[in-house]
PyMOL Python script that loads the backbone (N, CA, C, O; Angstrom):
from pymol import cmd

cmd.read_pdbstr("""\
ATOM      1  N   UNK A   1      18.434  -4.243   8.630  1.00  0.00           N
ATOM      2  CA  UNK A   1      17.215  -4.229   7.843  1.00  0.00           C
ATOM      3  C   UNK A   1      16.432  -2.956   8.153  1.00  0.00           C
ATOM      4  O   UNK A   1      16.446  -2.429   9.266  1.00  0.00           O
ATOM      5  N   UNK A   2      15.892  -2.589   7.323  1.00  0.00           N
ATOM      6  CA  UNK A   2      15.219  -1.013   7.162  1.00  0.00           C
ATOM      7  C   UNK A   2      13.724  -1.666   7.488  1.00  0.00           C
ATOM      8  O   UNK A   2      13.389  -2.848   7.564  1.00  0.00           O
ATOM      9  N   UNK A   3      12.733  -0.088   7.697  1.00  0.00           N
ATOM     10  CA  UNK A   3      11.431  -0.909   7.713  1.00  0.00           C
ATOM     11  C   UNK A   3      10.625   0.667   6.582  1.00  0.00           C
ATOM     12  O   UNK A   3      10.787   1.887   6.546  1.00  0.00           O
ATOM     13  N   UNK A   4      10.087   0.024   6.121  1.00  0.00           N
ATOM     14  CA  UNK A   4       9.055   1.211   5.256  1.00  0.00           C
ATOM     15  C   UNK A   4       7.952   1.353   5.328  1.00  0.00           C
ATOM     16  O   UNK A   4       7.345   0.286   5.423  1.00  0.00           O
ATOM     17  N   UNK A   5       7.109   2.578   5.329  1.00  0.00           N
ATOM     18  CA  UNK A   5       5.491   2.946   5.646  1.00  0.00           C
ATOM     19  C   UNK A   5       5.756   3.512   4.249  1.00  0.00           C
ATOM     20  O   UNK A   5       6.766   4.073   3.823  1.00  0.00           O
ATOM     21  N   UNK A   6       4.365   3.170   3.520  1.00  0.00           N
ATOM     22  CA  UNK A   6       3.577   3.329   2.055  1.00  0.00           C
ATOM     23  C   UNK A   6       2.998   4.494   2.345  1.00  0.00           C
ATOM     24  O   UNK A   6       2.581   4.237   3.474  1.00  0.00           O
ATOM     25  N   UNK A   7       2.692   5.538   2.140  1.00  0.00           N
ATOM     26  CA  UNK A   7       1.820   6.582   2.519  1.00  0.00           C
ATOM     27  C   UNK A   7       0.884   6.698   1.461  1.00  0.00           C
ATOM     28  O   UNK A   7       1.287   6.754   0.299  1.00  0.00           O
ATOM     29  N   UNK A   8      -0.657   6.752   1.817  1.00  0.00           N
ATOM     30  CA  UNK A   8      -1.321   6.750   0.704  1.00  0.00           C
ATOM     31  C   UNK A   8      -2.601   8.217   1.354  1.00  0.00           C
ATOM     32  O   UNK A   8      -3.195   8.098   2.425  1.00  0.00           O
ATOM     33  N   UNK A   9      -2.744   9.274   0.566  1.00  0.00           N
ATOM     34  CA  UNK A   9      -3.534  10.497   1.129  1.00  0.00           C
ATOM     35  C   UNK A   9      -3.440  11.489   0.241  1.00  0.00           C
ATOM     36  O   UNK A   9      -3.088  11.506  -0.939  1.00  0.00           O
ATOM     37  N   UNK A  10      -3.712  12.100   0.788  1.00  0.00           N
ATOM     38  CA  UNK A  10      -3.729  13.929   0.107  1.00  0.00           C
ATOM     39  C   UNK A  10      -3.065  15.242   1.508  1.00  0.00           C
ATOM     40  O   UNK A  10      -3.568  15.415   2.618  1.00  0.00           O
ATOM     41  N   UNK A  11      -2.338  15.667   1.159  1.00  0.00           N
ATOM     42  CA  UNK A  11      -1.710  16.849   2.064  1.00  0.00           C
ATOM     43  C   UNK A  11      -2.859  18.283   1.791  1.00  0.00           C
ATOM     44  O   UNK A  11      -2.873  18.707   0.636  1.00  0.00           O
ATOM     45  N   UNK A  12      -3.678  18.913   2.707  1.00  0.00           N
ATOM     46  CA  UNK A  12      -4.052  19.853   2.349  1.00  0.00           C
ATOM     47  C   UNK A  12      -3.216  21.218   2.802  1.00  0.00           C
ATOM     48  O   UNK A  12      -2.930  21.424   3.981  1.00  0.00           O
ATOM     49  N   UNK A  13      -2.857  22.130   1.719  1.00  0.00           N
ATOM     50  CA  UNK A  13      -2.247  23.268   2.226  1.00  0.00           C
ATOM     51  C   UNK A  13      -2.929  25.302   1.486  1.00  0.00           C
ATOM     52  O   UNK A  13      -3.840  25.801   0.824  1.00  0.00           O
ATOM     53  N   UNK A  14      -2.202  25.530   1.921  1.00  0.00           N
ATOM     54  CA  UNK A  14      -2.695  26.888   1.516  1.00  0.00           C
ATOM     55  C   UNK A  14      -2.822  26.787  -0.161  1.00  0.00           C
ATOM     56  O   UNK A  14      -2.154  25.875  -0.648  1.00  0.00           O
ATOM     57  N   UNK A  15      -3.703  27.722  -1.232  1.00  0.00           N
ATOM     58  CA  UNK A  15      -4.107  27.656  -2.418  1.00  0.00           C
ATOM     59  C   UNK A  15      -2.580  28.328  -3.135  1.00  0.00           C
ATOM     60  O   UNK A  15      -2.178  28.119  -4.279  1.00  0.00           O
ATOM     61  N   UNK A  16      -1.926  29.164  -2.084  1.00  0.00           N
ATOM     62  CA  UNK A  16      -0.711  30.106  -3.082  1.00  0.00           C
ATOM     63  C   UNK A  16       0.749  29.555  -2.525  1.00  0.00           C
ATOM     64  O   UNK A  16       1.785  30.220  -2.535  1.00  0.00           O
ATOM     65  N   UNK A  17       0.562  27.736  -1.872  1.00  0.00           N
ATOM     66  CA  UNK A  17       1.772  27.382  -2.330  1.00  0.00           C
ATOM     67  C   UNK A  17       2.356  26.287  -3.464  1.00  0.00           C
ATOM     68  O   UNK A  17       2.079  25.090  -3.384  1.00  0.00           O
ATOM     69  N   UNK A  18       3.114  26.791  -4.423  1.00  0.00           N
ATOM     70  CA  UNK A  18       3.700  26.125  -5.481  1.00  0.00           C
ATOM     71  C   UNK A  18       4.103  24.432  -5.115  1.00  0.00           C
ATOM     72  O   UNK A  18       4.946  24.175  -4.255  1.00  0.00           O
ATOM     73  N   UNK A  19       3.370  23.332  -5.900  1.00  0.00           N
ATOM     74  CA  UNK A  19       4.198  22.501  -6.058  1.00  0.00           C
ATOM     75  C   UNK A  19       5.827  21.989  -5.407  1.00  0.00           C
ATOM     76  O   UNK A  19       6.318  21.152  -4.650  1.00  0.00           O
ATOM     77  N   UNK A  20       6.176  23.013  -6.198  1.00  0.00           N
ATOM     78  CA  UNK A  20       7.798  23.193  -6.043  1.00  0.00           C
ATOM     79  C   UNK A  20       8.058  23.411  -4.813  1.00  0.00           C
ATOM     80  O   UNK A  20       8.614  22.557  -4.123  1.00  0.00           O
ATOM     81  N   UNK A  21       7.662  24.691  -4.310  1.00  0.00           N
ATOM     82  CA  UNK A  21       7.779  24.737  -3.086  1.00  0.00           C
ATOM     83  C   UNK A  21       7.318  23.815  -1.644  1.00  0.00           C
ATOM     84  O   UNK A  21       8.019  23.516  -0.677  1.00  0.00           O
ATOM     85  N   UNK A  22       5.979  23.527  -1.899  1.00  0.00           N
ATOM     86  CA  UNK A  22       5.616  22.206  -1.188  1.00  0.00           C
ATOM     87  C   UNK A  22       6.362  21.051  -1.208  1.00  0.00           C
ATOM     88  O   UNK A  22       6.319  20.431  -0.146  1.00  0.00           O
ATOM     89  N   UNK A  23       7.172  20.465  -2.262  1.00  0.00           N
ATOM     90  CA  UNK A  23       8.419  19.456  -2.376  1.00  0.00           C
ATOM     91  C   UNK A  23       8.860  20.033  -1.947  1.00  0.00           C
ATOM     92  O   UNK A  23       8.454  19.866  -0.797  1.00  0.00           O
ATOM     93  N   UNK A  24       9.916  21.184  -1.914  1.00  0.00           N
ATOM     94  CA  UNK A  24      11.082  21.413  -1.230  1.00  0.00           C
ATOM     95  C   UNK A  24      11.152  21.437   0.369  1.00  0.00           C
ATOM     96  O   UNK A  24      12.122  21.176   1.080  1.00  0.00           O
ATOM     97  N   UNK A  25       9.809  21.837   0.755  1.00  0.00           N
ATOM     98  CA  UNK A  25       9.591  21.501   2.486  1.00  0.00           C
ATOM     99  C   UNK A  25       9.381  19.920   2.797  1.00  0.00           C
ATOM    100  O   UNK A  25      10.073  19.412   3.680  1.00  0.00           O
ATOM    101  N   UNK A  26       8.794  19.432   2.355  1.00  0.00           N
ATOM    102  CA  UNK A  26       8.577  17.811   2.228  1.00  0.00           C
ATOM    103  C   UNK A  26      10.032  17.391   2.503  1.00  0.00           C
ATOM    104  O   UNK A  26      10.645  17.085   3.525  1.00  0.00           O
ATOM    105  N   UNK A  27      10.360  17.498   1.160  1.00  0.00           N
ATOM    106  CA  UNK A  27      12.027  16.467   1.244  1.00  0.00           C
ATOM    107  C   UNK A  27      12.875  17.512   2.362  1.00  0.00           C
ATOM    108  O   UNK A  27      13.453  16.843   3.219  1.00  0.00           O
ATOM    109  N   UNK A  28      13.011  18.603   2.477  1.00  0.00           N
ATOM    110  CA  UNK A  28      13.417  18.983   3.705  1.00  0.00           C
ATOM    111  C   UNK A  28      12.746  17.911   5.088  1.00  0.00           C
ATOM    112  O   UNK A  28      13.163  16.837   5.522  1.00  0.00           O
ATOM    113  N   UNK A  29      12.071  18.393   5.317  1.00  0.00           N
ATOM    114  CA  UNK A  29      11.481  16.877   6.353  1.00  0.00           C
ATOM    115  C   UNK A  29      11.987  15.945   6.244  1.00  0.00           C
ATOM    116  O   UNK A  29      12.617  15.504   7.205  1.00  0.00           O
ATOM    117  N   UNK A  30      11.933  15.234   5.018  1.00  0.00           N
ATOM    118  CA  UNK A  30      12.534  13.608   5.462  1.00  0.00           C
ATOM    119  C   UNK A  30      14.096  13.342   5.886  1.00  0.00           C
ATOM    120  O   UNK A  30      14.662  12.633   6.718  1.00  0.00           O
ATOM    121  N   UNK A  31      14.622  14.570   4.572  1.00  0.00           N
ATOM    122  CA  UNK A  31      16.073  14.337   4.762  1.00  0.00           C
ATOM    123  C   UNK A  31      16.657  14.891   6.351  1.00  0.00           C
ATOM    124  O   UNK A  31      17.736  14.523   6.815  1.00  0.00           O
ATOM    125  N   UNK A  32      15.731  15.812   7.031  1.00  0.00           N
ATOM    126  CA  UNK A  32      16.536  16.298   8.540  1.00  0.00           C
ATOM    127  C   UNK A  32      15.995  15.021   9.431  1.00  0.00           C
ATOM    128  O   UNK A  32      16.337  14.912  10.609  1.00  0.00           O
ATOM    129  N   UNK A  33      15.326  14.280   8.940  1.00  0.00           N
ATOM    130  CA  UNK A  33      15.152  13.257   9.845  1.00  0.00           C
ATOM    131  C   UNK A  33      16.042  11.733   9.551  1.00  0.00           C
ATOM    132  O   UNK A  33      15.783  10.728  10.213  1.00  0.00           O
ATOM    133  N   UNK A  34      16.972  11.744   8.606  1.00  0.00           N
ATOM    134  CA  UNK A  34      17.305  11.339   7.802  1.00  0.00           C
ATOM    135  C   UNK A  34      16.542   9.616   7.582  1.00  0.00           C
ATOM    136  O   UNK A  34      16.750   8.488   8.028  1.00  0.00           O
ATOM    137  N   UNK A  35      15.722  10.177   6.763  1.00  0.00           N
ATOM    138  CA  UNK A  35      15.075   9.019   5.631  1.00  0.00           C
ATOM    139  C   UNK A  35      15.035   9.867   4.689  1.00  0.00           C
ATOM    140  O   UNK A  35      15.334  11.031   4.424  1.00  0.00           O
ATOM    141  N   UNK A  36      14.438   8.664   4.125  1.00  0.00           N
ATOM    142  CA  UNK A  36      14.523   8.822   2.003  1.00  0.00           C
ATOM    143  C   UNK A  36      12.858   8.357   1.698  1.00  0.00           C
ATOM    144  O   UNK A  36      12.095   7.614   2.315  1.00  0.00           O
ATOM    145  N   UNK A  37      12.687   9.253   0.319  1.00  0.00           N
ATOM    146  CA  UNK A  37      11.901   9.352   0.012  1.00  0.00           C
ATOM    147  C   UNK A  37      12.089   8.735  -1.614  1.00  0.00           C
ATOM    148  O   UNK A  37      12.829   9.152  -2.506  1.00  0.00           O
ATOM    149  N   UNK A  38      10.900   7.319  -1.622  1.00  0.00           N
ATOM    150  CA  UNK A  38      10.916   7.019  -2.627  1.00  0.00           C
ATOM    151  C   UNK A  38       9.258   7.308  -3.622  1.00  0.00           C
ATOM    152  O   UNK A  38       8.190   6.717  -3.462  1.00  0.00           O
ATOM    153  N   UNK A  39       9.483   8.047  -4.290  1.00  0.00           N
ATOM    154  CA  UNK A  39       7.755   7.823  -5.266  1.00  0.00           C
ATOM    155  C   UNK A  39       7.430   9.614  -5.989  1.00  0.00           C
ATOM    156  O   UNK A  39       8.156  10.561  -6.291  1.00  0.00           O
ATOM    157  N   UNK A  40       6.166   9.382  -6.012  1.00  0.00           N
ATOM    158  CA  UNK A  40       5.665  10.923  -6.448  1.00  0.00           C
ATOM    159  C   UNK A  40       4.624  11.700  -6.295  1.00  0.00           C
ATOM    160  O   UNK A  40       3.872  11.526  -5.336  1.00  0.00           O
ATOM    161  N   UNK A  41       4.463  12.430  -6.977  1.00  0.00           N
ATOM    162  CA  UNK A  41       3.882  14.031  -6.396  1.00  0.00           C
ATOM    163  C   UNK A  41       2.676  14.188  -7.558  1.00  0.00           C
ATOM    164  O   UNK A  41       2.898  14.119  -8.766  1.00  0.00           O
ATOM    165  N   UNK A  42       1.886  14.322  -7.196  1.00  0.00           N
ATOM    166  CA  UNK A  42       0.673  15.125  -8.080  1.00  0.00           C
ATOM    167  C   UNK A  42      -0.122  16.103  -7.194  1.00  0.00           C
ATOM    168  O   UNK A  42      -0.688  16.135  -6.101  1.00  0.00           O
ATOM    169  N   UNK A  43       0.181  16.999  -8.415  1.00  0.00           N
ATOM    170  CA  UNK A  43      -0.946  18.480  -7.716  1.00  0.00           C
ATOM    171  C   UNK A  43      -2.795  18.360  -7.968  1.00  0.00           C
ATOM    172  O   UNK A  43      -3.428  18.153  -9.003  1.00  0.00           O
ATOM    173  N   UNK A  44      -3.114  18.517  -6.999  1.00  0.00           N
ATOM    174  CA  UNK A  44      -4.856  18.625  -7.206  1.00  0.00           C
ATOM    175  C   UNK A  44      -5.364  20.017  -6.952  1.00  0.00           C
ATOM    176  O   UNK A  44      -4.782  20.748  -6.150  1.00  0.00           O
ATOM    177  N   UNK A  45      -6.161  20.307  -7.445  1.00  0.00           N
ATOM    178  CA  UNK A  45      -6.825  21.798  -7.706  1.00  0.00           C
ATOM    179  C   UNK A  45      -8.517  21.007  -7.724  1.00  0.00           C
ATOM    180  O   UNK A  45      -8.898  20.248  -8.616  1.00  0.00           O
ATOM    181  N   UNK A  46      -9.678  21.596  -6.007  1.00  0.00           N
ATOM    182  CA  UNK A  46     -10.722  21.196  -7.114  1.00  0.00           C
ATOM    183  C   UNK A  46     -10.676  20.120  -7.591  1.00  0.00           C
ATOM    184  O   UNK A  46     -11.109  20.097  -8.743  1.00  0.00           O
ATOM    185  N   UNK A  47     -10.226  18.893  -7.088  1.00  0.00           N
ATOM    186  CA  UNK A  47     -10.326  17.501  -7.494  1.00  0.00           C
ATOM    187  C   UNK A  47      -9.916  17.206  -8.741  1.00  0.00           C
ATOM    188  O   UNK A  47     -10.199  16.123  -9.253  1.00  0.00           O
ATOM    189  N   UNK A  48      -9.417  17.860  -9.182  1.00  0.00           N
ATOM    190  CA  UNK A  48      -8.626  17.568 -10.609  1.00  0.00           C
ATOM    191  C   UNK A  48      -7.441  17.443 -10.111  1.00  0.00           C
ATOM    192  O   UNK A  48      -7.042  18.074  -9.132  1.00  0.00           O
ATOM    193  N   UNK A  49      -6.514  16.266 -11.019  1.00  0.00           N
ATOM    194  CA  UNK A  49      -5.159  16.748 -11.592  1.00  0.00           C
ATOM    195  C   UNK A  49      -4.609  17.469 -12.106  1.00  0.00           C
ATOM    196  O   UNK A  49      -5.021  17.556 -13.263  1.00  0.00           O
ATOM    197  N   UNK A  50      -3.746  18.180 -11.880  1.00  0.00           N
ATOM    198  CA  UNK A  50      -3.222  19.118 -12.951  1.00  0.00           C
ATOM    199  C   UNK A  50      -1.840  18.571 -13.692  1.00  0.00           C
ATOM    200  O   UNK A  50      -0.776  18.139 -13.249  1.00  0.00           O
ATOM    201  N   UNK A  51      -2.432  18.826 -15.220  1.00  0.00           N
ATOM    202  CA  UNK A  51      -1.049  18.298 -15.983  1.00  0.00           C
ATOM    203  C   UNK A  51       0.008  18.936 -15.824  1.00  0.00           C
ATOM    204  O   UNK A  51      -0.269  20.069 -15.430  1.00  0.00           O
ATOM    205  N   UNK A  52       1.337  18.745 -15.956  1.00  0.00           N
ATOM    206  CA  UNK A  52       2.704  19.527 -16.556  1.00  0.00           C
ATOM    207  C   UNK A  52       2.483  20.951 -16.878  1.00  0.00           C
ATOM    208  O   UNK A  52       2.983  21.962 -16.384  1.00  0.00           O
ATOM    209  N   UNK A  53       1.237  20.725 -18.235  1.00  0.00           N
ATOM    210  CA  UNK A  53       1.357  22.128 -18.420  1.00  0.00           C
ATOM    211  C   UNK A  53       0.376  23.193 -17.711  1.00  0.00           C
ATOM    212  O   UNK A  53       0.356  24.386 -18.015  1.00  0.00           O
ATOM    213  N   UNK A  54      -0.432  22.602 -16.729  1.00  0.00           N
ATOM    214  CA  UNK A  54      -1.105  23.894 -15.780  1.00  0.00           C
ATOM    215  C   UNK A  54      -2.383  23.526 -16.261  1.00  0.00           C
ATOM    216  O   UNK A  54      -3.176  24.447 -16.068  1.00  0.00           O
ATOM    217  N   UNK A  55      -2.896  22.551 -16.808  1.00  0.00           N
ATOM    218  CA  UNK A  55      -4.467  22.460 -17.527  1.00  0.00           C
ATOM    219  C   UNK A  55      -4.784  21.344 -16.542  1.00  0.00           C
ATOM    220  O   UNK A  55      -3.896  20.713 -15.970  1.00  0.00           O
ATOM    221  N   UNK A  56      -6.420  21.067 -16.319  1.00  0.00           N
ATOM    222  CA  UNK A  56      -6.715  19.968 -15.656  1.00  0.00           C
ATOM    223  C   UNK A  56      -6.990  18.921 -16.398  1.00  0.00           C
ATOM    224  O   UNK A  56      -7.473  18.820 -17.526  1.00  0.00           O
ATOM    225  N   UNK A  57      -6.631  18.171 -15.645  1.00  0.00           N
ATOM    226  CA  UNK A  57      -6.495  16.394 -16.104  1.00  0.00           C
ATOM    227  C   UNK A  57      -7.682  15.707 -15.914  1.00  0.00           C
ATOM    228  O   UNK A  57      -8.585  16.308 -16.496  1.00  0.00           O
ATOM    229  N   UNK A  58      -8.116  14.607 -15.293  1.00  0.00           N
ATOM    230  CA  UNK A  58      -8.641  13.967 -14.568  1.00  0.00           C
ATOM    231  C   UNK A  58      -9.647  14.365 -13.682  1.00  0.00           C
ATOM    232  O   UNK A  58      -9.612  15.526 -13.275  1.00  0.00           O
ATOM    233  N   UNK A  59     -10.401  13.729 -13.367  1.00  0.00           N
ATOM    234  CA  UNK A  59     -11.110  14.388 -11.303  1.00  0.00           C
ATOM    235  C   UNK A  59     -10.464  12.895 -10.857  1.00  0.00           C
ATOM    236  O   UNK A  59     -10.341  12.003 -11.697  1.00  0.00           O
ATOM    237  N   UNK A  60     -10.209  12.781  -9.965  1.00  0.00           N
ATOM    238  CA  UNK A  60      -9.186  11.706  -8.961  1.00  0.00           C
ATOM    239  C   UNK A  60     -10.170  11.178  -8.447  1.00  0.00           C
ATOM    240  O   UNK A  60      -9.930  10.620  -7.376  1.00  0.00           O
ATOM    241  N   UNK A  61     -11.749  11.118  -8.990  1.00  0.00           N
ATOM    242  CA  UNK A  61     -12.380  10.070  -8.786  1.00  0.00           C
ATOM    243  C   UNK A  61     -12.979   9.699  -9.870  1.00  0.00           C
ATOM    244  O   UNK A  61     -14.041   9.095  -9.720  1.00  0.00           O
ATOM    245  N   UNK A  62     -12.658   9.859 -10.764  1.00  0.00           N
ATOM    246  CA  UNK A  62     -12.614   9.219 -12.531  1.00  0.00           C
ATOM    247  C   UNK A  62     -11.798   7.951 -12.766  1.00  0.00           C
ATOM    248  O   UNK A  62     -10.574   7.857 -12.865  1.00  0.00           O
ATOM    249  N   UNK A  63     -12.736   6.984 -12.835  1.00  0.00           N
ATOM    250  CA  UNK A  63     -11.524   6.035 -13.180  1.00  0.00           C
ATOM    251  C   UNK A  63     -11.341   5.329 -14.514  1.00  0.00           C
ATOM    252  O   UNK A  63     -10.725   4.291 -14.756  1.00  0.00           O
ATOM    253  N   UNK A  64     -11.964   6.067 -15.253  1.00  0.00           N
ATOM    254  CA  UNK A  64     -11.940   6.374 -16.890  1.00  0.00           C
ATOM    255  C   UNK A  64     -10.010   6.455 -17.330  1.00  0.00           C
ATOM    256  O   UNK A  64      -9.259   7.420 -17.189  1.00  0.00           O
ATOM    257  N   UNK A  65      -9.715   5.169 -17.833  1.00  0.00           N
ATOM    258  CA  UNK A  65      -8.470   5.641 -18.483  1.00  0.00           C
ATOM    259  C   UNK A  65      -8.068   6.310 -19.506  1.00  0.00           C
ATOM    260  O   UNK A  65      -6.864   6.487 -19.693  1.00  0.00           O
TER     261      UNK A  65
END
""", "prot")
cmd.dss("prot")
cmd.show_as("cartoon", "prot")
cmd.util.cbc("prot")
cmd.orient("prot")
């Protein structure tokens, strides 16, 4: 039997690293430790979401659907 931690937060990092790149160190981490990573990723800028296409979304304390 496996055991799982929920992680619920915000990662703060430098302003000029990519998404992409921030996943790719992440799942580097889990996988050299070998666990798995189940769920997802949203970028914040400035308390916004940022959509797909690079525009802001939301403020992540809007709870306006």
């Amino acid at each position: 039997m496996q055991k799982e931690f929920e992680i619920q937060g915000c990662i703060s990092v430098d302003r000029d690293l990519s998404l992409d790149e921030f996943w790719e160190i992440f799942i580097e981490f889990v996988e050299t430790n070998h666990w798995y990573f189940g769920g997802g990723i949203n970028e914040i800028i400035d308390g916004y979401y940022i959509k797909s296409d690079g525009t802001k979304g939301n403020h992540v304390l809007d709870n306006s659907k």
